[in-house]
Structure formats: structure tokens, C-alpha cells
N, C-alpha and C positions, 0 to 999 in steps of 0.2 A: 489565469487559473492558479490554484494554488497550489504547492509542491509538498509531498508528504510531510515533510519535514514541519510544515505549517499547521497543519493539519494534528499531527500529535502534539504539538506544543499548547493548539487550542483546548485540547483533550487532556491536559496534566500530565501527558504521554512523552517516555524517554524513548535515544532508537534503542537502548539497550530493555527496558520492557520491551516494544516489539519486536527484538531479536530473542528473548527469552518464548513472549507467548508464540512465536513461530517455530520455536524450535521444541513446545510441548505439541505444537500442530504437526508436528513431524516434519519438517520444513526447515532443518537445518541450513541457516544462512552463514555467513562468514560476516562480524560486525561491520567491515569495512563494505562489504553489498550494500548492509542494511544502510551505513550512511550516505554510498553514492544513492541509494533510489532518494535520501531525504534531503539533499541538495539538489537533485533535478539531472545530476551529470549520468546516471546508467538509469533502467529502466526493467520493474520484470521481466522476465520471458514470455508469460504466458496470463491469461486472465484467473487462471487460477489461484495462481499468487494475490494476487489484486482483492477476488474473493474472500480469501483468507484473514487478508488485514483488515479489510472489513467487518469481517465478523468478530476476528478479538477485540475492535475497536467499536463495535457496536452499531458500527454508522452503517446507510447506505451503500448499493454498492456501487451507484453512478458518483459519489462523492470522493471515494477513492479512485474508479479510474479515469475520474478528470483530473488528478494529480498527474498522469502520465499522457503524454500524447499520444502515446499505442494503441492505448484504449479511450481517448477521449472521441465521442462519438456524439453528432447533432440530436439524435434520435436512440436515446439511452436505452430502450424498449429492446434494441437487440443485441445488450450483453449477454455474454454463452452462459458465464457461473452464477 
């Protein structure tokens, strides 16, 4: 699978854009979060988060949380967000 990190680069996307648009989503992160989630080494908390990056990123939302293994699920049908 792929790691966020991939993911925005495919998308013309910096982590410094997705720490900006997360933090106009009220979602203040620390840039150093943002770049553990886009190397694969830390992972959000919650599917919310997950949510979130998907929608400033326009995609899916099983696209983003098969960047994580928390939320990567066989049967995409029952993510919560």
C-alpha cells in the first residue's frame, strides 16, 4: 500500500499544504506529525483525521485510509467517517 506521503506527491501536494489545509480544518497538527504520518513511522489517532485529509485532498476515503494500517480494512464499506 501506499504511504501518505505518496499519495500527496501524486497529487502535486506538499506536507506543508496538508498541514496548512488541516489547520484551516481546525486540526492543528505539529509539521513534524504531519511528516511522521507521510513516511509511514506514526499513524493518526482516529478516522477522523483520515477523513479530513481526504476531503482537502479530494480523493476517497478508503484511499487515504489504506495509507495506514489502522484503518486499512478488507471490506472498505465499514469506515465510521
Amino acid at each position: 500500500m501506499k504511504k501518505l506521503g505518496q499519495v500527496l506527491k501524486e497529487e502535486g501536494r506538499s506536507q506543508l499544504w496538508l498541514k496548512n489545509q488541516l489547520d484551516k480544518k481546525g486540526m492543528n497538527r505539529d509539521a513534524s506529525q504531519i511528516s511522521r504520518w507521510c513516511t509511514g513511522e506514526n499513524e493518526p489517532t482516529d478516522e477522523y483525521i483520515c477523513g479530513i485529509i481526504s476531503e482537502v485532498l479530494g480523493l476517497p476515503k478508503e484511499t487515504i485510509a489504506n495509507c495506514f494500517k489502522r484503518f486499512r480494512k478488507t471490506d472498505t464499506e465499514g469506515l465510521k467517517f
